[in-house]
N, C-alpha and C positions, 0 to 999 in steps of 0.2 A: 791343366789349370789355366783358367783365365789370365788377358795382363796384368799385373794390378795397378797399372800404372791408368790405363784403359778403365778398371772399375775403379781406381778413384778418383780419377776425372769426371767421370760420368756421374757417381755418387755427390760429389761436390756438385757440380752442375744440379741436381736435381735439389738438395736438399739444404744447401746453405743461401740463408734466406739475410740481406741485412737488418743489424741489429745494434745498429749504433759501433762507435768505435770502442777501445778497449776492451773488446768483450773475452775477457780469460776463460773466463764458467762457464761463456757459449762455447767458447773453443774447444775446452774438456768432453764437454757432452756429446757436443759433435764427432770429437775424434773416436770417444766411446761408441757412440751409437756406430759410426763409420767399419770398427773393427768388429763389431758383433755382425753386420750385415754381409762383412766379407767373409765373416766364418760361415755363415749362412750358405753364400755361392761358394765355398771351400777354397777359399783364396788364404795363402799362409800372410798371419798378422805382419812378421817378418818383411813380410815380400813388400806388404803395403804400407808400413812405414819408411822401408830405403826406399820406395817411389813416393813420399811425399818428401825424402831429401831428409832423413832421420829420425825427425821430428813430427809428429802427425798431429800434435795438437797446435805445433807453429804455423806448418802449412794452411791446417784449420784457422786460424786466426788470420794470415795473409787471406785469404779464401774470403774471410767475415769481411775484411779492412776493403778489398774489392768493390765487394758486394755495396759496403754503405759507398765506395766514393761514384759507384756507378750509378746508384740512385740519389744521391746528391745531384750528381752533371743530370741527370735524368729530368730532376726537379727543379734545377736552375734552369734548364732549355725551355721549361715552360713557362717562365715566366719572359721569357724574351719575345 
């Protein structure tokens, strides 16, 4: 079995895109989609929620909150 700690690092990386702050719905769907692709590579759901730290639509959401404050600094550096 893959790490799942490894595919959801790498699955966040690829697929959490920012989407404004408070985003709960994105976070649901994400986490959704997130556990259907680990069944896909046959990674236990189990496995890949204790490696987002219990919670996988919370992580999803830190993951989303990232996302916009790095494209925030992203878009304020270009204005300097």
């Amino acid at each position: 079995m893959a790490n799942p700690w490894e595919f959801l690092e790498a699955w966040a990386r690829e697929n959490v895109q920012p989407s404004g702050y408070n985003a709960d719905g994105v976070a649901k769907q994400l986490a959704r989609e997130c556990l259907q692709a680990a069944a896909r590579a046959h990674i236990n759901e189990a496995a890949v929620i204790k490696a987002a730290g219990g919670n996988l639509e919370t992580f999803m959401l830190t993951e989303l909150e990232s996302a916009a404050n790095q494209e925030v600094n992203r878009l304020a550096g270009k204005r300097d």
